[in-house]
C-alpha positions as CSV (number, residue, x, y, z in Angstrom):
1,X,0.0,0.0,0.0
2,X,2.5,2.6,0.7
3,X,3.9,1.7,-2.8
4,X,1.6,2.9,-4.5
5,X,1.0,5.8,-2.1
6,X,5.0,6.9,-3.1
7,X,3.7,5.9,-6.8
8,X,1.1,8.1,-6.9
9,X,2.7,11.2,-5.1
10,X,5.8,10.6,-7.9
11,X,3.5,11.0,-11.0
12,X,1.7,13.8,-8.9
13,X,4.7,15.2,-8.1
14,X,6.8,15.1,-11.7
15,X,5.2,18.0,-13.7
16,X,5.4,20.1,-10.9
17,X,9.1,19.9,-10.3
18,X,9.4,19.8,-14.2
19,X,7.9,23.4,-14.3
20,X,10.5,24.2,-11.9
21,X,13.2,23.7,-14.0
22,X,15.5,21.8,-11.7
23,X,16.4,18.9,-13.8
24,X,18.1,17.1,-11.0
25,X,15.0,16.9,-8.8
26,X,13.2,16.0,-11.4
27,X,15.3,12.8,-12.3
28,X,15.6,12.1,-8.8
29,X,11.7,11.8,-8.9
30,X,11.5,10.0,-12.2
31,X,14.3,7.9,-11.0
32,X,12.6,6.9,-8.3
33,X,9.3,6.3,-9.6
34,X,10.9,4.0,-12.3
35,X,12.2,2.0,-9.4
36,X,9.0,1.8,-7.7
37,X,7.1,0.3,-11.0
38,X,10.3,-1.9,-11.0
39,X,9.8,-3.1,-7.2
40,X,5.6,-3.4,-8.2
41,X,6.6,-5.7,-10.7
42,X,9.3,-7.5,-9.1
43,X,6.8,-8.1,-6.0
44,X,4.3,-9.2,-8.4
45,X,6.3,-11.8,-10.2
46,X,8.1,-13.2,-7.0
47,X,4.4,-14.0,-5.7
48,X,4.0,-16.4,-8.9
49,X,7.2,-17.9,-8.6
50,X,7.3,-17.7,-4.7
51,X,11.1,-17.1,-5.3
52,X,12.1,-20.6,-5.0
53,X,14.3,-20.9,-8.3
54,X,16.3,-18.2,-7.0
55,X,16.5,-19.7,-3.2
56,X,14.8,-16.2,-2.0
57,X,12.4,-16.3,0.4
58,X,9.5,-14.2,-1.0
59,X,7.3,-12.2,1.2
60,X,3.8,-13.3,0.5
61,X,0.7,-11.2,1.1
62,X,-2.4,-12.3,1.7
């Protein structure tokens, strides 16, 4: 949940600092956003798999 609570507040977040003009805020945000998705995803596909190929106990939520 807080996930997508960051996720959320990133996109809001992004045009703002864009109209700012300070570039390396923005990437910091965009960065970070694109790391999110990636951890989403990654959370996602380690509840199919369990993460027992890779010997990684994955948290699952129920």
């Amino acid at each position: 949940m807080a996930r997508k609570v960051g996720l959320f507040k990133g996109v809001l977040l992004s045009p703002l600092i864009m109209l700012g003009s300070n570039f390396r805020e923005y990437f910091t945000v965009a960065f970070s956003t694109v790391i999110e998705i990636f951890v989403l995803l990654w959370s996602m596909r380690s509840r199919i798999i369990r993460g027992t190929s890779l010997g990684i106990p994955a948290p699952i939520k129920t």
